[in-house]
Backbone atoms as SQL, in Angstrom:
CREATE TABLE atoms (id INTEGER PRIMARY KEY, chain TEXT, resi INTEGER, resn TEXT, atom TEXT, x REAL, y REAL, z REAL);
INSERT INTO atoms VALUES
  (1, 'A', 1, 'UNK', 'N', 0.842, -1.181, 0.000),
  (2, 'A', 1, 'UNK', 'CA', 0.000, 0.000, 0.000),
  (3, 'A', 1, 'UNK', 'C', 0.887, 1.245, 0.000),
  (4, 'A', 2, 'UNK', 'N', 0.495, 2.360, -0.731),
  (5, 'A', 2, 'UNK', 'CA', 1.287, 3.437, -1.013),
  (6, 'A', 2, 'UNK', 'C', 1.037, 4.218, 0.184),
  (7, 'A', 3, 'UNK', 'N', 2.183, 4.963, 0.806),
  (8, 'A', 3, 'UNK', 'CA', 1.595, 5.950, 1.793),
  (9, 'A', 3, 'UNK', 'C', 1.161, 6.965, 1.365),
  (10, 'A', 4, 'UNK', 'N', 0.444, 8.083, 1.875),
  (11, 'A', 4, 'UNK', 'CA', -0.258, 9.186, 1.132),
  (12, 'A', 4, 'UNK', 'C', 0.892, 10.528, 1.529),
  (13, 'A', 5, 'UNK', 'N', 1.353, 10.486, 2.806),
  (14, 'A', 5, 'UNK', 'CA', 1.909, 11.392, 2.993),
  (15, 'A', 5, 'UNK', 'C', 2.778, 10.165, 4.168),
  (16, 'A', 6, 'UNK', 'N', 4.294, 10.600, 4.273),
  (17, 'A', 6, 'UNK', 'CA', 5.200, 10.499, 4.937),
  (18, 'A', 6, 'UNK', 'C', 4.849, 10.135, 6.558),
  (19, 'A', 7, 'UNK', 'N', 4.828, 9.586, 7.633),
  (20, 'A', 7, 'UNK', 'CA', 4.467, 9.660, 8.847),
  (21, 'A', 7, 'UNK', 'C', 5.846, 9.441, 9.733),
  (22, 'A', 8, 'UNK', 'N', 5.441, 10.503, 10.481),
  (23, 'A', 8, 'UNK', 'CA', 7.184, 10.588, 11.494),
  (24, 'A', 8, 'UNK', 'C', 6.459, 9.491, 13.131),
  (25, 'A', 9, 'UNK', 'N', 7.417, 9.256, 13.375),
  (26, 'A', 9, 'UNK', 'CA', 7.488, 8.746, 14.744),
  (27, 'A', 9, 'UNK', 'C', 7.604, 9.943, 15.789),
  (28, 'A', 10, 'UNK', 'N', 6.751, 9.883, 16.494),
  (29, 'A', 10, 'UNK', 'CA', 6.032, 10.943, 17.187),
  (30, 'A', 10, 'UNK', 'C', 7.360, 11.162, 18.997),
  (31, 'A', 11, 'UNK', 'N', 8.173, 9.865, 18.886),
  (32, 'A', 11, 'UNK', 'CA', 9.014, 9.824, 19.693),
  (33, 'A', 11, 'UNK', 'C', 10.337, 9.397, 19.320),
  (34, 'A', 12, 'UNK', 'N', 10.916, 9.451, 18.176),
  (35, 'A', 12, 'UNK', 'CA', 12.243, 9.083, 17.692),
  (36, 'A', 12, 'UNK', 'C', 12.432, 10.092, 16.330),
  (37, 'A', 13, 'UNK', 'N', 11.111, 10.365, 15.770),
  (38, 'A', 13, 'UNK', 'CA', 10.900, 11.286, 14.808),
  (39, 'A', 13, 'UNK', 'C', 11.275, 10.236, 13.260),
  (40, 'A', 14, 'UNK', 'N', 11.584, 9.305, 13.359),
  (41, 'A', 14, 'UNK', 'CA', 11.896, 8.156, 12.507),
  (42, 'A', 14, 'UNK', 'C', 11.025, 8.506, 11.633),
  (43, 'A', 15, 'UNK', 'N', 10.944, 8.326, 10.067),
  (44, 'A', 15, 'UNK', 'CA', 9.827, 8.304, 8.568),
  (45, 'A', 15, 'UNK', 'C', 9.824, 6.556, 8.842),
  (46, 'A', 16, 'UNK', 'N', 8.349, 6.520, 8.596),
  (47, 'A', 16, 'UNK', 'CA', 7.656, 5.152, 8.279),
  (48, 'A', 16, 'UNK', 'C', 7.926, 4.950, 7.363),
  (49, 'A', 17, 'UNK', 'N', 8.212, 3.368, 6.849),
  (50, 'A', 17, 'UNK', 'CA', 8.360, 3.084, 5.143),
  (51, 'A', 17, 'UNK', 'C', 7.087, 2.632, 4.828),
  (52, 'A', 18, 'UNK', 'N', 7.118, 2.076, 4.231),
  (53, 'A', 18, 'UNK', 'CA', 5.833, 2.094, 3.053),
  (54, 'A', 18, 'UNK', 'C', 4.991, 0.298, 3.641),
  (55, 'A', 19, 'UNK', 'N', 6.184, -0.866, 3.809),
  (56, 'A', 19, 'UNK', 'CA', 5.576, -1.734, 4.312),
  (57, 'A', 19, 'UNK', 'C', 5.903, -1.867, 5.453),
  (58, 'A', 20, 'UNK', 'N', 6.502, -1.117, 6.662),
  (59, 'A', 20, 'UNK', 'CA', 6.485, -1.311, 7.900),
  (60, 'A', 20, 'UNK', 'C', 5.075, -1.163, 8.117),
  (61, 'A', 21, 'UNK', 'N', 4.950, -2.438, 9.399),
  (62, 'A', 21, 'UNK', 'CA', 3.241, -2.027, 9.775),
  (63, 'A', 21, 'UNK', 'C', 3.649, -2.710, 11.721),
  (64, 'A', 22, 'UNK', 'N', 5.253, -2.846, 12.240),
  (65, 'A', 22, 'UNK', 'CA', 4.702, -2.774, 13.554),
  (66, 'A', 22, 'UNK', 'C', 4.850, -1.250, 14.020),
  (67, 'A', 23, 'UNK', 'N', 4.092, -0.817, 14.003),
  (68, 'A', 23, 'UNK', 'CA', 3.778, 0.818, 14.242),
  (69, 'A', 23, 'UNK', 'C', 2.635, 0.785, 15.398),
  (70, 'A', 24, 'UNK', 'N', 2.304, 1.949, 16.170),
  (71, 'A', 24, 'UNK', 'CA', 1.469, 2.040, 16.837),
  (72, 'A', 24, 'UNK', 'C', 0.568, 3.587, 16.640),
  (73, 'A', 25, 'UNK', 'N', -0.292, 3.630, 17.171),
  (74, 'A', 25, 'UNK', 'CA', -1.076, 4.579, 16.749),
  (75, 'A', 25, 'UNK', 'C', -1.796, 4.970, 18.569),
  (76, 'A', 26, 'UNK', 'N', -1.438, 6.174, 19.082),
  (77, 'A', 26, 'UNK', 'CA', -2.393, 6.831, 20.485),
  (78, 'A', 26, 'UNK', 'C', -3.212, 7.010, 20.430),
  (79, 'A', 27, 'UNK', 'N', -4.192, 6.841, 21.118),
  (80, 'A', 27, 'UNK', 'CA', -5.210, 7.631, 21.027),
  (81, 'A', 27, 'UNK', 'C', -5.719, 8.316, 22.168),
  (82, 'A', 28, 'UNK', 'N', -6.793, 9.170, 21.749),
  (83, 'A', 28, 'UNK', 'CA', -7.360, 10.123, 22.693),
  (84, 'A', 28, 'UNK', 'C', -8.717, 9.482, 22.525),
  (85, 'A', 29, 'UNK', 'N', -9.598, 8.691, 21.860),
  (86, 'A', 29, 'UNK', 'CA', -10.837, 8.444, 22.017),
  (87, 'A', 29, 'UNK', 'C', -10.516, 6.619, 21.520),
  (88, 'A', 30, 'UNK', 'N', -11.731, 6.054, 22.546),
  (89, 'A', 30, 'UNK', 'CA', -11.945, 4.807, 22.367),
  (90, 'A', 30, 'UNK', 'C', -12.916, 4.560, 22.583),
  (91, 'A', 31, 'UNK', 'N', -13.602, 3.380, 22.030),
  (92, 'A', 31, 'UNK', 'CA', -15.178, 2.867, 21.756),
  (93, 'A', 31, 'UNK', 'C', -15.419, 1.966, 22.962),
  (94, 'A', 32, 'UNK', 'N', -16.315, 2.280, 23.937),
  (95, 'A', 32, 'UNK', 'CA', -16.755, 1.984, 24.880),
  (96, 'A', 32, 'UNK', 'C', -17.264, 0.181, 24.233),
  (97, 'A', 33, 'UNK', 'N', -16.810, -0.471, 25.601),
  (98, 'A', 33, 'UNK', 'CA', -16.923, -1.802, 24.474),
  (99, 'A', 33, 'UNK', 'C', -18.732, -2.110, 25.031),
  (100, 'A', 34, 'UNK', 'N', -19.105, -1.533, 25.891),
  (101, 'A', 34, 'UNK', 'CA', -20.440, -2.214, 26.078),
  (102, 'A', 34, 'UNK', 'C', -21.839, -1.560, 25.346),
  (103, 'A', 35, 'UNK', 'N', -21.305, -0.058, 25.203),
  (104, 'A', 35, 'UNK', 'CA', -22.546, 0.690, 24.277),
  (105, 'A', 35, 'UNK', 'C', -21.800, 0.692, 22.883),
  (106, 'A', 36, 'UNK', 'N', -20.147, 0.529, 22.839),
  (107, 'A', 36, 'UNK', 'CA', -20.330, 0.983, 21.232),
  (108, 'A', 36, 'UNK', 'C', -19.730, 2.106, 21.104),
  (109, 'A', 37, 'UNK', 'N', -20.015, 3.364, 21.979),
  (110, 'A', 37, 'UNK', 'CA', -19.859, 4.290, 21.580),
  (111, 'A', 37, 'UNK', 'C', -18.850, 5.154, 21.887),
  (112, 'A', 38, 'UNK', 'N', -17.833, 5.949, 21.269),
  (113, 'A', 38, 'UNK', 'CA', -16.863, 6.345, 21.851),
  (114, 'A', 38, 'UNK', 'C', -16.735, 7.272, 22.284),
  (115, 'A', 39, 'UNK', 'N', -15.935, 7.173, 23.511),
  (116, 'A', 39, 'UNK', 'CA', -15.856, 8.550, 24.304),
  (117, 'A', 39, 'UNK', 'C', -14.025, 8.532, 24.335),
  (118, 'A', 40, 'UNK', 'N', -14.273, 9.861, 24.851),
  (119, 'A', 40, 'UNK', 'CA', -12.935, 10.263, 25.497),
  (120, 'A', 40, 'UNK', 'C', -12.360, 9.444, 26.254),
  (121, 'A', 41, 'UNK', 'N', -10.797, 9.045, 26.935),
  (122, 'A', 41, 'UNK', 'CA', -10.497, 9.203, 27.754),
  (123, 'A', 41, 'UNK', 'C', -9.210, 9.445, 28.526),
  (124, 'A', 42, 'UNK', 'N', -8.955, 9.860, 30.010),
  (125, 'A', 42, 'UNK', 'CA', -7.753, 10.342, 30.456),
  (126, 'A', 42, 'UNK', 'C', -7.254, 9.114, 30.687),
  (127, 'A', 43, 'UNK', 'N', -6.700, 8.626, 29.376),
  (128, 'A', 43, 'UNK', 'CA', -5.854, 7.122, 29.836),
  (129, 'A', 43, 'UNK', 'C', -4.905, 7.467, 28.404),
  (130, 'A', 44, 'UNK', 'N', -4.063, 6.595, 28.662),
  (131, 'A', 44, 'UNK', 'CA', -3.294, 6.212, 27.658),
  (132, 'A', 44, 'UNK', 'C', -3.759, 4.936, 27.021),
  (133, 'A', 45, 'UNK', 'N', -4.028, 4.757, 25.384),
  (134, 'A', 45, 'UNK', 'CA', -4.428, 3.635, 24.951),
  (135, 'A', 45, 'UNK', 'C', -3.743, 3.342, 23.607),
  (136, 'A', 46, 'UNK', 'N', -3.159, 2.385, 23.197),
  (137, 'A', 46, 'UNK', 'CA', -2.410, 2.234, 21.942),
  (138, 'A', 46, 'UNK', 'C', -2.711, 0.851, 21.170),
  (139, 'A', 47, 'UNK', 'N', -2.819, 1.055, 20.187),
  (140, 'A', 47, 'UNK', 'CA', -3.307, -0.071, 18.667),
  (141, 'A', 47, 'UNK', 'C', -2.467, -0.214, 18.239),
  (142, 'A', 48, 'UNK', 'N', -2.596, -0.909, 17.621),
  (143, 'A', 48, 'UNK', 'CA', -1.590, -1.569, 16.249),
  (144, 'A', 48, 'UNK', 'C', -1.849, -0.504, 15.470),
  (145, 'A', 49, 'UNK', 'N', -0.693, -0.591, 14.414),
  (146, 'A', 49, 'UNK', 'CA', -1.278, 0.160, 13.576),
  (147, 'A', 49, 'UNK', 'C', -1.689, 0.232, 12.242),
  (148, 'A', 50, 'UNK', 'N', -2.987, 0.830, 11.695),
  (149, 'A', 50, 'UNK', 'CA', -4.535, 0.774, 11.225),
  (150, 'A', 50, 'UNK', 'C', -4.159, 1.982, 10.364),
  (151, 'A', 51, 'UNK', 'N', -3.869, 1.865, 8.734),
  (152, 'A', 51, 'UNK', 'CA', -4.125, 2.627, 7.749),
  (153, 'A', 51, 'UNK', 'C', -5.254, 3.648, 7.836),
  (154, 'A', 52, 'UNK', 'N', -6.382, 3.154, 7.661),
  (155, 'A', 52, 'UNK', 'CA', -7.679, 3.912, 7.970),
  (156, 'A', 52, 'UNK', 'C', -7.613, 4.736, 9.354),
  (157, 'A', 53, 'UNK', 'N', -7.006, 4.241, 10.113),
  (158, 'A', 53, 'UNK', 'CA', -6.886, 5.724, 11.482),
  (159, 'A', 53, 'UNK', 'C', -6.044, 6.583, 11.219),
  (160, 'A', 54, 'UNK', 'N', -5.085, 6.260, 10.731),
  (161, 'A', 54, 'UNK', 'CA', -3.843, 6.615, 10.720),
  (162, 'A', 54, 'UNK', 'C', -3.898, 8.533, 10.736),
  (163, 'A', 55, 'UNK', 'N', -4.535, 9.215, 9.856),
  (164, 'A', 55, 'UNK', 'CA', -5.538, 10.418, 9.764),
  (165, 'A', 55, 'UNK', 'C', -6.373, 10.834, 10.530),
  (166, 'A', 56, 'UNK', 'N', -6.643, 10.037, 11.638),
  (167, 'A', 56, 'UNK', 'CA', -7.584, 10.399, 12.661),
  (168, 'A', 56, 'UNK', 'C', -7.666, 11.256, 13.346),
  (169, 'A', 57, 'UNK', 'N', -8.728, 12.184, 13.750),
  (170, 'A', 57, 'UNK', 'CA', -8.009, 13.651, 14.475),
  (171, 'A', 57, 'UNK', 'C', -7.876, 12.990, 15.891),
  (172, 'A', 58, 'UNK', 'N', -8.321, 11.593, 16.053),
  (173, 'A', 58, 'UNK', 'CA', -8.122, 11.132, 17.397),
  (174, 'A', 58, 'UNK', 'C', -6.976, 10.183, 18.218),
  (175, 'A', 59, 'UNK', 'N', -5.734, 10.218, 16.855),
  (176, 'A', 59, 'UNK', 'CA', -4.773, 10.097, 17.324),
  (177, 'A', 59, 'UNK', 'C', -4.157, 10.637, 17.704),
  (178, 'A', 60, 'UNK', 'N', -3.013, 10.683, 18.672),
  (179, 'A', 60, 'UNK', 'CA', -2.156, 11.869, 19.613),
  (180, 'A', 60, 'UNK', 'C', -1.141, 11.480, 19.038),
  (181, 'A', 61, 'UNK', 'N', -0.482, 10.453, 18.809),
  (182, 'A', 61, 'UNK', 'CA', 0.567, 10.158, 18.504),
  (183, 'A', 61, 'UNK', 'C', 0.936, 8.970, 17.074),
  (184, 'A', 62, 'UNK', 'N', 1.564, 8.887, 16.739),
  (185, 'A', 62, 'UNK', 'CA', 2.600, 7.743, 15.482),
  (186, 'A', 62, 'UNK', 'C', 3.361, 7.506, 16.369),
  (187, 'A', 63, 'UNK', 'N', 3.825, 6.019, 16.926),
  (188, 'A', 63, 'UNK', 'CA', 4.671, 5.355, 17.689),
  (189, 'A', 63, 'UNK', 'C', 5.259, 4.142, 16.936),
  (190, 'A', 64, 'UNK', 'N', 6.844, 4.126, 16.540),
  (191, 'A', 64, 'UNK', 'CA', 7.530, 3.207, 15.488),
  (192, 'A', 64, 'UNK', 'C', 7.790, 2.221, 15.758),
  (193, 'A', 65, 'UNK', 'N', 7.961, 1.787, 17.855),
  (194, 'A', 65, 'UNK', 'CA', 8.262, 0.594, 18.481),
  (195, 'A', 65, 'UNK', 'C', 7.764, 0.922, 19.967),
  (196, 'A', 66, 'UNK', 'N', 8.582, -0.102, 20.103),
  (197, 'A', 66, 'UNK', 'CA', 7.973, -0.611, 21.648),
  (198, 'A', 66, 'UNK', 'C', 8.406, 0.124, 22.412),
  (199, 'A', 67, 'UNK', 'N', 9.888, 0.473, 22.430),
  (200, 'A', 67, 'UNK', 'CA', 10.936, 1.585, 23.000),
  (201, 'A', 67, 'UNK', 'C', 9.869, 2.751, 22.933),
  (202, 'A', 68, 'UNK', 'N', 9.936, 3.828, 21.571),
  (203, 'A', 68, 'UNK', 'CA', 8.923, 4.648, 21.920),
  (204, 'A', 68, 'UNK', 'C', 7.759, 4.291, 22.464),
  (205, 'A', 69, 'UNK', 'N', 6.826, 3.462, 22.598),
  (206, 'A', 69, 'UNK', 'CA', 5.509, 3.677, 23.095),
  (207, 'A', 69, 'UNK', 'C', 5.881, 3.617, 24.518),
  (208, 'A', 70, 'UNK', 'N', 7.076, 2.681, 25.294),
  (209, 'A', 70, 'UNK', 'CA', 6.968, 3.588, 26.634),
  (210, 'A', 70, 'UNK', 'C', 7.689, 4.834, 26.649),
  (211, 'A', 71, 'UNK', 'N', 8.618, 5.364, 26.121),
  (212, 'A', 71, 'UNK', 'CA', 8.789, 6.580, 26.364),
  (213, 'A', 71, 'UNK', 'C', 7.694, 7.522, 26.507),
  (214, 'A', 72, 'UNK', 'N', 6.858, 7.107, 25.836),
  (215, 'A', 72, 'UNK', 'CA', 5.761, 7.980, 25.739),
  (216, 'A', 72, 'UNK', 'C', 4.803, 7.967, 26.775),
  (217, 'A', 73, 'UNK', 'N', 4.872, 6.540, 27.705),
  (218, 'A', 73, 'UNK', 'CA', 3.867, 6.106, 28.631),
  (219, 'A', 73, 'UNK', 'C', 4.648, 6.760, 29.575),
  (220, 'A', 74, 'UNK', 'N', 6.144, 6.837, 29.506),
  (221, 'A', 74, 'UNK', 'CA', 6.607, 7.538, 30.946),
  (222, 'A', 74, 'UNK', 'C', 6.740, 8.664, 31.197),
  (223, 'A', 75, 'UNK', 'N', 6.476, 9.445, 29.684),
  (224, 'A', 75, 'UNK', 'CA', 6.154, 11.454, 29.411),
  (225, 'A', 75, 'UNK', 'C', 4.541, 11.783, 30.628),
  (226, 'A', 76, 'UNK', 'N', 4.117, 10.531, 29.855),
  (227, 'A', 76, 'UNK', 'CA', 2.382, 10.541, 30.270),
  (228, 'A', 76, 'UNK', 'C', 2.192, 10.714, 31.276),
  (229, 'A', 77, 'UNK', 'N', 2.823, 9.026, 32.299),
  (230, 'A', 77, 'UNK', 'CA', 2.649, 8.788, 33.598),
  (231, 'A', 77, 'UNK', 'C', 3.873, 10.227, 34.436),
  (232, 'A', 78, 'UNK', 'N', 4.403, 10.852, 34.246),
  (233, 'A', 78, 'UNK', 'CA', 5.147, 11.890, 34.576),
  (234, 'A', 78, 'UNK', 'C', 3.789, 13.108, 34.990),
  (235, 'A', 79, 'UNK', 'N', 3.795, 13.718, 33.703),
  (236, 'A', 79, 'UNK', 'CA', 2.757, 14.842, 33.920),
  (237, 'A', 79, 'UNK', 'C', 1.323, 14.239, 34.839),
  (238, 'A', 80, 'UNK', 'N', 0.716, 12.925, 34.834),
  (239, 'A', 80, 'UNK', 'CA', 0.044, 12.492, 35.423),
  (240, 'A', 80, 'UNK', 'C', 0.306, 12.588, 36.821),
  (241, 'A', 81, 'UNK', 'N', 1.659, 12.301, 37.569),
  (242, 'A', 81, 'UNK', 'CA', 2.106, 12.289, 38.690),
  (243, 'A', 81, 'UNK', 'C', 2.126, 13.705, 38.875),
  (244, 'A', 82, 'UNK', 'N', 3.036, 14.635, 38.160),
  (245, 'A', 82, 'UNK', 'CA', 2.599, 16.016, 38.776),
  (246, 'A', 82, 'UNK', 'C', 1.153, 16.779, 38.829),
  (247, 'A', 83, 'UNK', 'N', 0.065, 16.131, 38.198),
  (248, 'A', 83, 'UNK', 'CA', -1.207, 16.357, 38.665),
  (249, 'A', 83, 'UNK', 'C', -1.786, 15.912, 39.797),
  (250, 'A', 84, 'UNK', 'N', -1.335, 14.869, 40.142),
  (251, 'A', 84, 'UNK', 'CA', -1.519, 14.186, 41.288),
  (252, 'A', 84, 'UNK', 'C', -0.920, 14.603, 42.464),
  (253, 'A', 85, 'UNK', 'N', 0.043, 15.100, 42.528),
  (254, 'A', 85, 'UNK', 'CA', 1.083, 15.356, 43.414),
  (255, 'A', 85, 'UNK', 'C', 0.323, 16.776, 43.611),
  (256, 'A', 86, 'UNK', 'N', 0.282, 17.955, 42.574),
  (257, 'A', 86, 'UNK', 'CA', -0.988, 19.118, 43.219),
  (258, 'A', 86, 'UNK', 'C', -1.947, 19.056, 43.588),
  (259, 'A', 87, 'UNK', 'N', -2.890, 17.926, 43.276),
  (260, 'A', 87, 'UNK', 'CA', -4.121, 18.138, 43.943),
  (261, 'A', 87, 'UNK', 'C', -4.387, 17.522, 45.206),
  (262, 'A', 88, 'UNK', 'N', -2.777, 16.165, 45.693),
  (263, 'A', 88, 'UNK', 'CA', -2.839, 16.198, 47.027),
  (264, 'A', 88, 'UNK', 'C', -2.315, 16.981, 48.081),
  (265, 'A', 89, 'UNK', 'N', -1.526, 18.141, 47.483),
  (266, 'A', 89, 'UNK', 'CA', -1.358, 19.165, 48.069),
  (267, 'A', 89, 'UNK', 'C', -2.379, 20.691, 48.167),
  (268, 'A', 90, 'UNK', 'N', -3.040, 20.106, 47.865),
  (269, 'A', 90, 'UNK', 'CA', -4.371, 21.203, 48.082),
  (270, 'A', 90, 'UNK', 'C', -4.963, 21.143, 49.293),
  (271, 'A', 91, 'UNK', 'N', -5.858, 21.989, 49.791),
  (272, 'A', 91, 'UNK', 'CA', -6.210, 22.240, 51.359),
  (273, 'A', 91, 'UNK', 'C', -6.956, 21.075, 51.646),
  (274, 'A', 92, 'UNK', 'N', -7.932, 20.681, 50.682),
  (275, 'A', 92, 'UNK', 'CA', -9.286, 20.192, 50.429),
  (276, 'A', 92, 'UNK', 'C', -8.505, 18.467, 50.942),
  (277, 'A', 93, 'UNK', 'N', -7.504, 18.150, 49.710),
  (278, 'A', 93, 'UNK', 'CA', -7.150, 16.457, 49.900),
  (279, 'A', 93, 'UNK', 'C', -6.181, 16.656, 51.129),
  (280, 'A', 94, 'UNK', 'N', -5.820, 17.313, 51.830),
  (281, 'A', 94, 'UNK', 'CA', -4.917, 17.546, 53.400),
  (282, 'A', 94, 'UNK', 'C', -5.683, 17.361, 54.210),
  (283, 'A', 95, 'UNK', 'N', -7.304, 17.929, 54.442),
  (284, 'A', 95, 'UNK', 'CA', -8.325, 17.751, 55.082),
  (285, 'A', 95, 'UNK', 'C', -8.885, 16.512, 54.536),
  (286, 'A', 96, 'UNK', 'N', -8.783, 15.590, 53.747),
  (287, 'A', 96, 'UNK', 'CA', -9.134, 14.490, 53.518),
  (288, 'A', 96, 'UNK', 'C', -8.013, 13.271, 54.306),
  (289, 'A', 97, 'UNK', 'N', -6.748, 13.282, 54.166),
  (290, 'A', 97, 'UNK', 'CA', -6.239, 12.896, 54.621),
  (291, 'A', 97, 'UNK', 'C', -5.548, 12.723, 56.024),
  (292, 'A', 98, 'UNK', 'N', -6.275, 13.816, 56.528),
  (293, 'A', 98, 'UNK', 'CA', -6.492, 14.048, 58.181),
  (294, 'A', 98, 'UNK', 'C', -7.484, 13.377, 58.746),
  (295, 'A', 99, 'UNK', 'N', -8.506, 13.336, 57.565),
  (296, 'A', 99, 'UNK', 'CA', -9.913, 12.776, 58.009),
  (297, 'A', 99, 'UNK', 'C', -10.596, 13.458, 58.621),
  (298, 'A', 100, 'UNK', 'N', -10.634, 15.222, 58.643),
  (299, 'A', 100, 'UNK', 'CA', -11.546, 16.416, 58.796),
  (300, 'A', 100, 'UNK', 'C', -12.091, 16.564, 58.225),
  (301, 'A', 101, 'UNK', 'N', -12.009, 16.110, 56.920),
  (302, 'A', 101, 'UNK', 'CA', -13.222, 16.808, 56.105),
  (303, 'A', 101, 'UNK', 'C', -14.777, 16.480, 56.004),
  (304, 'A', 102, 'UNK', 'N', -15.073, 17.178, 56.059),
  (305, 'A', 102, 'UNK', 'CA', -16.517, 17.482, 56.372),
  (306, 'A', 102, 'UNK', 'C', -17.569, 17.435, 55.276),
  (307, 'A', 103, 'UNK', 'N', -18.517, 17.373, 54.706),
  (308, 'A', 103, 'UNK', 'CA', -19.401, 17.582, 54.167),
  (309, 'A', 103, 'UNK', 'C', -19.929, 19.125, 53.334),
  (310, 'A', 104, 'UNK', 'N', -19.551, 19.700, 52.735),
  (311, 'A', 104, 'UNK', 'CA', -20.208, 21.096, 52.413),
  (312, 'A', 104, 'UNK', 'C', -21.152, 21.538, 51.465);
């Protein structure tokens, strides 16, 4: 299959060839397996990779191997931890973890 346009590796910056296909593809939306229907979500999720997505506005990333796809899981799980790490430093989860908090 011809490629249409060039695809870089989103973590090595590598050009795809034409019959490489262990590639991976991110995404930001996945099909809920019990309705079907897809939603968002704050996860990390990765496919094989799928010609027909490949264009998807719901991929985040082109991933060329295995190496990149965790680099990419440990960019992820990083910024994930510093979200985590602020919101248990907030007044609200300090008073949770005291076991004051109250009801409001």
């Amino acid at each position: 299959m011809k490629i249409k346009h060039p695809y870089k590796c989103d973590g090595c910056l590598r050009l795809k060839g034409e019959n490489e296909s262990r590639w991976y593809l991110c995404l930001a939306k996945v099909v809920d397996p019990v309705t079907g229907d897809p939603e968002y979500i704050d996860g990390f999720a990765l496919i094989p990779w799928d010609d027909k997505r490949s264009d998807d506005p719901d991929v985040l990333q082109h991933l060329c191997s295995a190496d990149c796809c965790m680099k990419s899981l440990g960019k992820w799980l990083s910024v994930k931890d510093l979200v985590f790490k602020e919101l248990l430093s907030s007044p609200v989860a300090e008073e949770m973890l005291r076991g004051e908090l109250t009801s409001r």
